[in-house]
Z-matrix of the N, CA and C atoms (Angstrom, degrees):
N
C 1 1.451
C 2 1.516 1 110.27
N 3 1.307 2 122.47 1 -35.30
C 4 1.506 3 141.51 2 -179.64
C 5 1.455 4 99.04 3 -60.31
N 6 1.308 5 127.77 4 -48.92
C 7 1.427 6 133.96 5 -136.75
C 8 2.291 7 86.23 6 -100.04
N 9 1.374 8 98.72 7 -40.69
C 10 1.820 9 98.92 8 179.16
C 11 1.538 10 100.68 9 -78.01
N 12 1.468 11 140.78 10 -19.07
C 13 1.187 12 122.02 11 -163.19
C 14 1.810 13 102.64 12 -96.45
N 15 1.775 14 109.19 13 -18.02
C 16 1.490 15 122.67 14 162.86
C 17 1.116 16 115.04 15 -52.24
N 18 1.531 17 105.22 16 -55.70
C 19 1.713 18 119.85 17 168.35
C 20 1.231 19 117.06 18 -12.34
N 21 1.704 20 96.45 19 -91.15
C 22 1.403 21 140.73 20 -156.97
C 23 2.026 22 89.10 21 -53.58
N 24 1.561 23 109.18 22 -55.85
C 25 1.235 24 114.57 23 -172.36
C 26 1.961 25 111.27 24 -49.98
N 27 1.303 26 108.56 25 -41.38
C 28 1.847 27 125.10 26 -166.51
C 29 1.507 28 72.45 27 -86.85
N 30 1.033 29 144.83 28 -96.57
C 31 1.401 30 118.37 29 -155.74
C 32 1.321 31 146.05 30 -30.68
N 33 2.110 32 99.71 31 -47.82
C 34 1.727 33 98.63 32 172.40
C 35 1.818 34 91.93 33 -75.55
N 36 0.847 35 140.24 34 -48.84
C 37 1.584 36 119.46 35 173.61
C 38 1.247 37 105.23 36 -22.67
N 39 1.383 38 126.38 37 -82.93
C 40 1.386 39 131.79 38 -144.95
C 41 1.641 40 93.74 39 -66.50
N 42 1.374 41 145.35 40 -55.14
C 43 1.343 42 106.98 41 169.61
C 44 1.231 43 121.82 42 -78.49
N 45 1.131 44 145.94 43 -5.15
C 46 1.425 45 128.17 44 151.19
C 47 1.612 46 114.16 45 -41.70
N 48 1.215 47 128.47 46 -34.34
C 49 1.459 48 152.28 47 -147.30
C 50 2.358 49 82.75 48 -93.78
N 51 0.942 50 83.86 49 -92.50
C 52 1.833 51 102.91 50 168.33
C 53 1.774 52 100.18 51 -21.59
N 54 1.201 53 97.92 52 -78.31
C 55 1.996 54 98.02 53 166.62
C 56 1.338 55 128.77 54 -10.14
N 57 1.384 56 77.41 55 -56.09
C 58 1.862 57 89.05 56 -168.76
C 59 1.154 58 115.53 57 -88.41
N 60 1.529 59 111.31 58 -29.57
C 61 1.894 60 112.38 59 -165.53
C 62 2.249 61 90.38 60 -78.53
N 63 1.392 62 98.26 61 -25.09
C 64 1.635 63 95.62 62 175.31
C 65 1.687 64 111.48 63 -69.06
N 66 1.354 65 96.73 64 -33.32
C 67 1.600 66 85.22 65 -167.33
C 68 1.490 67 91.70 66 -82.23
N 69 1.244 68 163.53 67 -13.07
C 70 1.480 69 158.06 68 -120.76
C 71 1.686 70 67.04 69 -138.66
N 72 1.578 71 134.59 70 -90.25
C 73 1.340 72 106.33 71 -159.82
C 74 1.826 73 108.79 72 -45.78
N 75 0.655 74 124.53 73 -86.68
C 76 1.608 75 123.53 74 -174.34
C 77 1.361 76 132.97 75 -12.83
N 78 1.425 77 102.95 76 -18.07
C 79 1.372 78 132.90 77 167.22
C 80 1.487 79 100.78 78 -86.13
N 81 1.270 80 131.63 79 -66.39
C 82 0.852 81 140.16 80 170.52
C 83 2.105 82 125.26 81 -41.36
N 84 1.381 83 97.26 82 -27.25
C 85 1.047 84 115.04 83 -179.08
C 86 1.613 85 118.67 84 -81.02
N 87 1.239 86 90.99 85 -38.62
C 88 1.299 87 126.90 86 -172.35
C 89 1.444 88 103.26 87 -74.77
N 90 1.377 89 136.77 88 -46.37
C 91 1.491 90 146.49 89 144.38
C 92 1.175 91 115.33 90 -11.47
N 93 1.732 92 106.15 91 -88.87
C 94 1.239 93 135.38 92 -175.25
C 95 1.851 94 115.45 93 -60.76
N 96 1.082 95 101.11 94 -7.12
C 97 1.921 96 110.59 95 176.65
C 98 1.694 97 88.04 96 -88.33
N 99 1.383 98 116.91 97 -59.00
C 100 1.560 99 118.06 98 171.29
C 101 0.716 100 131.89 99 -47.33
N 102 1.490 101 147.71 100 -46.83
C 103 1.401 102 144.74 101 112.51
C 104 1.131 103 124.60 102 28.96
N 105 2.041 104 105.81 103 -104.95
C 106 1.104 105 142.42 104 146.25
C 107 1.974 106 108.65 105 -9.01
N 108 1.213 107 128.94 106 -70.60
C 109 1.209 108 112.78 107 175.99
C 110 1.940 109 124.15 108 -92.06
N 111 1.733 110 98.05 109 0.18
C 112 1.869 111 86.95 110 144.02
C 113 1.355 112 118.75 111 -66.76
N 114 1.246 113 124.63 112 -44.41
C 115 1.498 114 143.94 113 -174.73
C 116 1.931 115 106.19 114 -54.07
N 117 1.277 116 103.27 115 -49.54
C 118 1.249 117 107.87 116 173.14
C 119 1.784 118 112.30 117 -71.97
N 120 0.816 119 123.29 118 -55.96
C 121 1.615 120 111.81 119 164.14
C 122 1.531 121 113.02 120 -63.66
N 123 0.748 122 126.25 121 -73.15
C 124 1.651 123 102.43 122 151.33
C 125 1.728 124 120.87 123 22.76
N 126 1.417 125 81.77 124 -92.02
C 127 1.540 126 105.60 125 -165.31
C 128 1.979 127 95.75 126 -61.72
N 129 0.775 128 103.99 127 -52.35
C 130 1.822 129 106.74 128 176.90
C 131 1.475 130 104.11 129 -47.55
N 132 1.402 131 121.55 130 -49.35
C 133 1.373 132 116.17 131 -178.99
C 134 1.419 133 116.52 132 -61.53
N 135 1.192 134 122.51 133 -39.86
C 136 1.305 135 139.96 134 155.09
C 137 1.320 136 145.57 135 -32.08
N 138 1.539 137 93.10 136 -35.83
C 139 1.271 138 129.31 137 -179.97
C 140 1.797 139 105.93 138 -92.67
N 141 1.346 140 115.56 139 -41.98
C 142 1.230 141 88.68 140 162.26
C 143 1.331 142 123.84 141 -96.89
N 144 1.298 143 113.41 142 -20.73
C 145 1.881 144 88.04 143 173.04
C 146 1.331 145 118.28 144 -57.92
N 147 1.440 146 123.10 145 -9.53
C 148 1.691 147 118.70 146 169.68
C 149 1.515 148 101.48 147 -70.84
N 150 1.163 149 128.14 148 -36.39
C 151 1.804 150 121.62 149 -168.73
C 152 1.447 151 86.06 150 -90.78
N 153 1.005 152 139.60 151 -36.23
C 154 1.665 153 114.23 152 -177.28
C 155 1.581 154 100.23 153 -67.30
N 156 1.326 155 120.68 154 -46.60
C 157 1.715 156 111.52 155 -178.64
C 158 1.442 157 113.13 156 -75.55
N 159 1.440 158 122.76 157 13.72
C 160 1.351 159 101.02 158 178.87
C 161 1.214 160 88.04 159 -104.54
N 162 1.675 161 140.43 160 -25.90
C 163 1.110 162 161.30 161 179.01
C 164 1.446 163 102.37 162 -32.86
N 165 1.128 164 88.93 163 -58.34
C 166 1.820 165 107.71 164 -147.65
C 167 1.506 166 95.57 165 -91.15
N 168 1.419 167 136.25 166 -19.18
C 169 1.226 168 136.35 167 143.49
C 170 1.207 169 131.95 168 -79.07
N 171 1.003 170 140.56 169 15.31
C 172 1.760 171 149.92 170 155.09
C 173 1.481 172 85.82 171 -99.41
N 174 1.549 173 125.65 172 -44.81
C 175 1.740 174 102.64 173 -167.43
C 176 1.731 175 103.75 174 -71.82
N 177 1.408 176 129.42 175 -30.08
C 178 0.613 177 117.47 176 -177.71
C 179 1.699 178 143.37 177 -67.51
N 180 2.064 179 98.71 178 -34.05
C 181 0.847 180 128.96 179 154.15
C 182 1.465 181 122.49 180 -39.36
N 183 1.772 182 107.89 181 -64.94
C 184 1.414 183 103.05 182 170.30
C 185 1.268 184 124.55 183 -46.51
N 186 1.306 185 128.20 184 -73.38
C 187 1.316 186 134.06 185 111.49
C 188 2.219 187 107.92 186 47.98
N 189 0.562 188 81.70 187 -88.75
C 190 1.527 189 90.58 188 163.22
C 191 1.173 190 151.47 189 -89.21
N 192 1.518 191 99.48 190 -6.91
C 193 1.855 192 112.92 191 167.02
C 194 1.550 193 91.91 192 -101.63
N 195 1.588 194 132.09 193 -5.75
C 196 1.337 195 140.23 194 149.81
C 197 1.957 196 106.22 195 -35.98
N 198 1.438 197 78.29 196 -95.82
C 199 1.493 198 115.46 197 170.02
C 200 2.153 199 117.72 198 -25.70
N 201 1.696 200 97.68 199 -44.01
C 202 1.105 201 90.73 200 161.21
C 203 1.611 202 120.13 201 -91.58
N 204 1.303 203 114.59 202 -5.54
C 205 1.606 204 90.12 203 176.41
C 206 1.248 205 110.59 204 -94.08
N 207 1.656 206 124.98 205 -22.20
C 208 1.681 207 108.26 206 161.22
C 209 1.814 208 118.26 207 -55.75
N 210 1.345 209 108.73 208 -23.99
C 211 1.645 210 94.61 209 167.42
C 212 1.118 211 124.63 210 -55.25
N 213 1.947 212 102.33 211 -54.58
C 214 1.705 213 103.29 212 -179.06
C 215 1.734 214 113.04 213 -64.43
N 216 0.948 215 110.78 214 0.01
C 217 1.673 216 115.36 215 168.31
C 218 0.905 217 132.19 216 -63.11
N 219 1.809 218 105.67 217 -56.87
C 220 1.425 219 129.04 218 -149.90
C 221 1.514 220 76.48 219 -84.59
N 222 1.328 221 97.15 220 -76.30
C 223 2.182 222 101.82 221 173.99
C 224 1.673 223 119.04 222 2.64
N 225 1.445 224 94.83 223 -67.19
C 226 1.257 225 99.02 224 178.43
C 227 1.646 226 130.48 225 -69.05
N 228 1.464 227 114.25 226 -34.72
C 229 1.324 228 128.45 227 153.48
C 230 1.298 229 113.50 228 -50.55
N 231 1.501 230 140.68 229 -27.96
C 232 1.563 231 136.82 230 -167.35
C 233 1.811 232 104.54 231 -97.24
N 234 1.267 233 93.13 232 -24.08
C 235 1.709 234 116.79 233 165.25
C 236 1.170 235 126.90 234 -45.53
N 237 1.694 236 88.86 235 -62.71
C 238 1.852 237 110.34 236 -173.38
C 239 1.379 238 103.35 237 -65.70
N 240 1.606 239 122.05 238 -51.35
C 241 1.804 240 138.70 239 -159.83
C 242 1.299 241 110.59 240 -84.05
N 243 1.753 242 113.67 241 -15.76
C 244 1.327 243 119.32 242 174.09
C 245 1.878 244 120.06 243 -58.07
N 246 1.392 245 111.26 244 -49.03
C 247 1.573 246 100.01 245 177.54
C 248 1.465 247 116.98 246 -54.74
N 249 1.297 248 98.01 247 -39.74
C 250 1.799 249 100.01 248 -161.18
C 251 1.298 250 114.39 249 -73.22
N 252 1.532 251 125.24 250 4.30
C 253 1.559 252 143.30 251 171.88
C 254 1.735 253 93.18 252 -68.69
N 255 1.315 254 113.71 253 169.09
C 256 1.402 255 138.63 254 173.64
C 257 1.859 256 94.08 255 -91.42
N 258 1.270 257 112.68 256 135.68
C 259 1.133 258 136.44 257 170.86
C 260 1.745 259 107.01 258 -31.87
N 261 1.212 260 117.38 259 -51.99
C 262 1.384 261 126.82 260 -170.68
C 263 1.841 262 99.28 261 -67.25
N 264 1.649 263 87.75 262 -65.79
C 265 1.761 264 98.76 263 170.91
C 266 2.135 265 123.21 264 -43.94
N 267 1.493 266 103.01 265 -25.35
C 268 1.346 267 91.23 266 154.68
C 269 1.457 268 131.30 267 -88.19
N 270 1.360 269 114.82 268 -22.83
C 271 1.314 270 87.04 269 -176.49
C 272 1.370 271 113.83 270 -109.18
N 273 1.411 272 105.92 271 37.29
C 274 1.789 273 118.06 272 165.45
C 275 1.729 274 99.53 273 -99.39
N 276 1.517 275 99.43 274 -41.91
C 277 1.846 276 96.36 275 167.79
C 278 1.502 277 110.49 276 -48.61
N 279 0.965 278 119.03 277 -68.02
C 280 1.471 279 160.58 278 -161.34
C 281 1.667 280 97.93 279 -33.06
N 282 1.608 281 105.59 280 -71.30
C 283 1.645 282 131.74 281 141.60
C 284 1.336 283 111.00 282 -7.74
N 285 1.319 284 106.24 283 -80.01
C 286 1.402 285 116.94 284 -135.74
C 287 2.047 286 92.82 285 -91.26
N 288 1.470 287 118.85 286 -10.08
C 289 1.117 288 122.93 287 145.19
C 290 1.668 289 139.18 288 -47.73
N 291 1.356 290 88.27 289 -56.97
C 292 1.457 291 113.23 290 158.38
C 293 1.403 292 135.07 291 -26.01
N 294 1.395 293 99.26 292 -69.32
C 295 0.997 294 145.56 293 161.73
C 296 1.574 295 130.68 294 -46.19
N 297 1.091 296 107.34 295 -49.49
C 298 1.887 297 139.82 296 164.81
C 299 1.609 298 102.42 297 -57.08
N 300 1.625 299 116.53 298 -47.81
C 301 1.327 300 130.67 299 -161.07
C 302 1.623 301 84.96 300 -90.94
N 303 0.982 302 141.86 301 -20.76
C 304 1.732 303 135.87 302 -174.05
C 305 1.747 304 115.95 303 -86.08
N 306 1.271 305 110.55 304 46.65
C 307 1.684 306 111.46 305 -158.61
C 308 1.398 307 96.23 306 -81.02
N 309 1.444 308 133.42 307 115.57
C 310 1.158 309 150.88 308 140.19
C 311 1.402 310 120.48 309 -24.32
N 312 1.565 311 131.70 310 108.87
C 313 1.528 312 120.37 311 178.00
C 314 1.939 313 124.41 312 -50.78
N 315 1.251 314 120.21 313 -9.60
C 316 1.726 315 147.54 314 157.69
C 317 1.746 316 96.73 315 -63.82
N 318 1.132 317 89.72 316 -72.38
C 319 1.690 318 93.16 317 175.95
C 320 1.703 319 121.97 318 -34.35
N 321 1.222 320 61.89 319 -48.06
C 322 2.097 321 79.54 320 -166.61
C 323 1.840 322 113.92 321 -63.40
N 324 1.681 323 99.77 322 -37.58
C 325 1.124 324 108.02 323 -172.18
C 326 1.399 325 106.96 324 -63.03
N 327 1.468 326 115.24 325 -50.22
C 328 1.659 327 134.97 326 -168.92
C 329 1.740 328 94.21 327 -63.20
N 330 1.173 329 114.90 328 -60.27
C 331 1.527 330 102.01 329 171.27
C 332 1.592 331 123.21 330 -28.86
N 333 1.647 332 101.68 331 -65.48
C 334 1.403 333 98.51 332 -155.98
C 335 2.126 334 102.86 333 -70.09
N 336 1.706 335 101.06 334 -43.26
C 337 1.433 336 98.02 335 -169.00
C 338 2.320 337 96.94 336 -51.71
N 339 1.035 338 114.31 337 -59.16
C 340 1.506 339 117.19 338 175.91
C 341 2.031 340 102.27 339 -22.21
N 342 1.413 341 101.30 340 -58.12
C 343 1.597 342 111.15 341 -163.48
C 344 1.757 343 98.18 342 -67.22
N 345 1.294 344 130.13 343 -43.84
C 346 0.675 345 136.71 344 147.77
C 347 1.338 346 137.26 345 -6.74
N 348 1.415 347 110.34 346 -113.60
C 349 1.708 348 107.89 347 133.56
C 350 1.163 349 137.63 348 20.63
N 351 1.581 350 117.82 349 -75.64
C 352 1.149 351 132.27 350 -164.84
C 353 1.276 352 104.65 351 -80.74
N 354 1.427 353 124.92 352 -51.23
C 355 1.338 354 142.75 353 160.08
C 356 1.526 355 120.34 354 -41.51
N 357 1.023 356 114.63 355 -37.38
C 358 1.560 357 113.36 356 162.19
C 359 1.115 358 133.84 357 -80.23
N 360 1.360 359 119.84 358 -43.58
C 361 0.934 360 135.46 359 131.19
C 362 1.484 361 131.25 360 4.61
N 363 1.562 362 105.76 361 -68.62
C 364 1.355 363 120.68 362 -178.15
C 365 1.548 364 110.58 363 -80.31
N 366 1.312 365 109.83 364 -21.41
C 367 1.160 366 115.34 365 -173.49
C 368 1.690 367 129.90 366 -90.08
N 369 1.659 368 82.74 367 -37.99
C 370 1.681 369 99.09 368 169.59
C 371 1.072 370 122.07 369 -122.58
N 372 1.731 371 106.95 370 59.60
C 373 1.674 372 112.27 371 167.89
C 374 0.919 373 119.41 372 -89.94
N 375 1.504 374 113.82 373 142.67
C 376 1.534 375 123.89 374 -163.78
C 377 1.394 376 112.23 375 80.17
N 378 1.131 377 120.40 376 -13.25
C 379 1.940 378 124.84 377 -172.09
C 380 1.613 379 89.99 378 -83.40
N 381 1.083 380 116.67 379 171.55
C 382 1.245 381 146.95 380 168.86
C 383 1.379 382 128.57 381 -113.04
N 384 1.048 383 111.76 382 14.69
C 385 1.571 384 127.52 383 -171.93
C 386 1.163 385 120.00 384 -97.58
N 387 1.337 386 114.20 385 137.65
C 388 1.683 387 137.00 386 155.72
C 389 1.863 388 112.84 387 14.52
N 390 0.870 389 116.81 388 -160.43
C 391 1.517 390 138.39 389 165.99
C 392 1.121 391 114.64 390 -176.16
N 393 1.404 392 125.67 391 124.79
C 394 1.504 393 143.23 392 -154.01
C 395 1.645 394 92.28 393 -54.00
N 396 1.286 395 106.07 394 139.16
C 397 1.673 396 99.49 395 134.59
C 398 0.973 397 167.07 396 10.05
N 399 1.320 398 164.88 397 41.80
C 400 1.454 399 138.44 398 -140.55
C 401 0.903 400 103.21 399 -95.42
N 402 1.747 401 109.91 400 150.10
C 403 1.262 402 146.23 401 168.65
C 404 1.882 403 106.98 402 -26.55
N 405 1.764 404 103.71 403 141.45
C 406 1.690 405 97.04 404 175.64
C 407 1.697 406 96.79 405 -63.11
N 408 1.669 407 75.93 406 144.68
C 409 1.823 408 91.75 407 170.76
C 410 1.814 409 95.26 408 105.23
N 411 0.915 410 137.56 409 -51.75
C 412 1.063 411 113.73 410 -174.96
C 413 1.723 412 114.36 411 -104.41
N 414 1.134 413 90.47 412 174.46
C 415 1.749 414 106.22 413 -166.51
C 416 0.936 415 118.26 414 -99.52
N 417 1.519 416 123.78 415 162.40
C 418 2.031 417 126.90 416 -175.04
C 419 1.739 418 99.05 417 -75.65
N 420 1.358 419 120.99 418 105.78
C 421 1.520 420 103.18 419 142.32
C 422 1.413 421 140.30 420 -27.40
N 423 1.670 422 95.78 421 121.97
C 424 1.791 423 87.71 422 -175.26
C 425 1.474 424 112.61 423 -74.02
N 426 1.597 425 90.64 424 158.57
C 427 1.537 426 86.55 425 -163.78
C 428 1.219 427 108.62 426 128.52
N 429 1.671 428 120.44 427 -51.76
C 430 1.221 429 108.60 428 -131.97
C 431 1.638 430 103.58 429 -131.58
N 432 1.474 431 120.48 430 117.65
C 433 1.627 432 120.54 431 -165.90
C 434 1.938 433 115.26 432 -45.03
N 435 1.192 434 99.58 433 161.63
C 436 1.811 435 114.62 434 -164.14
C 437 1.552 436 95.95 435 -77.50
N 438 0.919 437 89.98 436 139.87
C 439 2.081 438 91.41 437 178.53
C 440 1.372 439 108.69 438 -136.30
N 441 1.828 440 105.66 439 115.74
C 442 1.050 441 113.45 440 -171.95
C 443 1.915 442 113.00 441 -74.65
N 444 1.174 443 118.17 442 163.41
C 445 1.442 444 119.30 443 -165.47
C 446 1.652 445 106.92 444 -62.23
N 447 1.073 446 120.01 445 -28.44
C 448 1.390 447 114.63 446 -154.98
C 449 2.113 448 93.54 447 -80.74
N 450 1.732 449 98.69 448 -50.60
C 451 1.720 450 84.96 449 168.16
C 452 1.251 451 116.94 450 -84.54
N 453 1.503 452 149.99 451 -24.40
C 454 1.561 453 117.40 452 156.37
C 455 1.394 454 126.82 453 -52.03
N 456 1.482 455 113.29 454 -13.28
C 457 1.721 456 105.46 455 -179.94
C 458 1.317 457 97.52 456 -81.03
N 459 2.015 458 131.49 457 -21.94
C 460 0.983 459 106.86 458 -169.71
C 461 1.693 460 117.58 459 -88.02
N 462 1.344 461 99.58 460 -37.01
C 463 1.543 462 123.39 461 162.37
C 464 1.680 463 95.52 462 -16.05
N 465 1.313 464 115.89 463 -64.77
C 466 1.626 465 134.85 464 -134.64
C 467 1.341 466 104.70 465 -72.09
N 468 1.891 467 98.26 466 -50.19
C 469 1.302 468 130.76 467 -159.80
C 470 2.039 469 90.04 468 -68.07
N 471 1.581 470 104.38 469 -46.35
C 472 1.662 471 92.66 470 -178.20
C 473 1.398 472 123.91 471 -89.63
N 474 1.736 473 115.69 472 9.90
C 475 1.086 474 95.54 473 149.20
C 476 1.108 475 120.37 474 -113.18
N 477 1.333 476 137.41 475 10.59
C 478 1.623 477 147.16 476 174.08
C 479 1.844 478 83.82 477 -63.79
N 480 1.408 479 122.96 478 -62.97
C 481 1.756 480 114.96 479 -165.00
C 482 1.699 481 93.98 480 -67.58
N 483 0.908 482 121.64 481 -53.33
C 484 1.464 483 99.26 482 -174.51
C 485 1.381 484 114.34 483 -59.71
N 486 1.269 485 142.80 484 -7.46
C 487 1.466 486 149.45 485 179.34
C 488 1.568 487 104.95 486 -89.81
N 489 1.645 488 107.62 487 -16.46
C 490 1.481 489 106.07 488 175.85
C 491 1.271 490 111.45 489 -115.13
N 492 1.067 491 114.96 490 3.10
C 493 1.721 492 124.65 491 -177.50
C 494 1.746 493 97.92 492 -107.01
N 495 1.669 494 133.15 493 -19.07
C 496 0.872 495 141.54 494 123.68
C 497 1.459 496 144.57 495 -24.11
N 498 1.375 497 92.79 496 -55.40
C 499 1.554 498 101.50 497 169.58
C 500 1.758 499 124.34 498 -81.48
N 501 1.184 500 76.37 499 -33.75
C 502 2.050 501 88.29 500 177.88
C 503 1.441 502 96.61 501 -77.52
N 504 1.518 503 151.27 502 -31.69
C 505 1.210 504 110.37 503 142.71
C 506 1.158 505 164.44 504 -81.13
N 507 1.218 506 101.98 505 -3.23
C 508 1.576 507 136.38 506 139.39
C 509 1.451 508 115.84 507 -14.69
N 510 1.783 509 88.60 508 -61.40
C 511 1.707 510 106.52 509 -178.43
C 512 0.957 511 98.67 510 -63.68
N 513 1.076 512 126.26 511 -56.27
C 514 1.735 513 121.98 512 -151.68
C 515 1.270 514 97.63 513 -57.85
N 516 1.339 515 115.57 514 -52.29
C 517 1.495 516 124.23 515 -159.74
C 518 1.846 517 115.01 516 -67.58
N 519 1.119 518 90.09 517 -22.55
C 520 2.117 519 94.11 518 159.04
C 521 1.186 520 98.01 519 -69.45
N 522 1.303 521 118.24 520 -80.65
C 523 1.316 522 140.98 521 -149.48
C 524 1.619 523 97.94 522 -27.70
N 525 1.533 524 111.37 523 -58.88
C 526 1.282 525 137.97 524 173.90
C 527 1.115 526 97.51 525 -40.63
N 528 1.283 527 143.41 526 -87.34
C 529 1.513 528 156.97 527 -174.41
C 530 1.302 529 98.84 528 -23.87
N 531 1.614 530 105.07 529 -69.08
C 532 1.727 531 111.44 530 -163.49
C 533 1.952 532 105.58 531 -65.70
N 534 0.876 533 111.99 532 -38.50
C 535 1.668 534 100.06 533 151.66
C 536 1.143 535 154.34 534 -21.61
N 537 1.539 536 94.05 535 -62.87
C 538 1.330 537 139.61 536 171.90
C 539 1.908 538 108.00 537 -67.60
N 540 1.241 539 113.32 538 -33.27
C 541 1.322 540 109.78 539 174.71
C 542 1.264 541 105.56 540 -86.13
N 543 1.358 542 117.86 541 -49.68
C 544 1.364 543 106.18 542 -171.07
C 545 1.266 544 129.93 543 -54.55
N 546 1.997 545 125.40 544 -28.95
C 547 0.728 546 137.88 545 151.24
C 548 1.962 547 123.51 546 -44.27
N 549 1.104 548 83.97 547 -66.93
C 550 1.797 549 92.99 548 160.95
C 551 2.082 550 116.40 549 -45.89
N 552 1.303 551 91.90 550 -25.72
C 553 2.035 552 88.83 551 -177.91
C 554 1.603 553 97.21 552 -95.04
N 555 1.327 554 104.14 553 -24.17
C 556 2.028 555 103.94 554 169.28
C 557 1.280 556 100.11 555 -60.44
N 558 0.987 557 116.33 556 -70.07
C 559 1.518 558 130.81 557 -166.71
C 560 2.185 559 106.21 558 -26.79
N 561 1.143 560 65.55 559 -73.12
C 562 1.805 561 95.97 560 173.91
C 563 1.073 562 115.39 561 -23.20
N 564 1.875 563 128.87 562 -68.36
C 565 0.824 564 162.71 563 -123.84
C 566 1.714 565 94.08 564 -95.01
């Protein structure tokens, strides 16, 4: 009777024992599932601020092989109009070319925070929102509240599409024009 009531005793132990090491994994399980799907949103969040920054670097990129081909333009236009100036009158152009090409990193800063500015400005009137960032190297205008990264990237990010939702009607709006003439040189004709 001694030896079945030991039994009976090592048995409800041993699942009492089993009980617990189940509920402690399951707890444990239960953790690591929590974890596991912060980590997964996480990684999604992650995932798009890489497509918003690759975004915003192809726009920017374009953006600037833009920017450089109106130089080689203008360049070439200051080229063509350059002889037909008076001797004196070129080399005040000539100068003041020079000069244009000599942009000071001070310079540069006051440019962009100004472009800035104005651009936001126009964009987020009446908003209550942030002001992008500036570029490393330059500093917050006084004046003007601290903007943490997550809303200047967004600030940035909505006016980079409105700067391209800008331009595409832009396009249209030549496109339109140049239509519009050609029809007008039918006409003519």
């Amino acid at each position: 009777w001694a030896s079945s009531q030991q039994l009976k005793f090592t048995t409800s132990d041993s699942c009492d024992r089993i009980k617990d090491e189940f509920q402690f994994l399951q707890a444990q399980y239960h953790s690591l599932k929590l974890e596991c799907d912060k980590l997964a949103s996480e990684k999604s969040e992650m995932q798009r601020h890489y497509i918003m920054y690759y975004e915003m670097s192809y726009g920017l990129n374009i953006e600037m092989h833009k920017q450089a081909e109106i130089v080689k333009r203008l360049n070439g236009i200051c080229a063509q109009v350059l002889p037909y100036l008076s001797q004196e009158h070129q080399q005040q152009v000539l100068g003041a070319i020079e000069r244009a090409k000599q942009v000071t990193p001070p310079e540069m800063n006051s440019i962009i925070r100004q472009q800035l500015q104005a651009h936001q400005l126009s964009q987020l009137q009446g908003l209550a929102l942030p002001m992008t960032p500036l570029p490393l190297g330059l500093s917050q205008p006084a004046g003007l509240p601290a903007v943490t990264s997550s809303s200047g990237l967004f600030s940035l990010s909505s006016i980079l599409a409105s700067q391209a939702q800008l331009a595409k009607e832009d396009k249209s709006t030549r496109e339109t024009s140049d239509s519009h003439r050609e029809e007008d040189g039918d006409k003519s004709d």
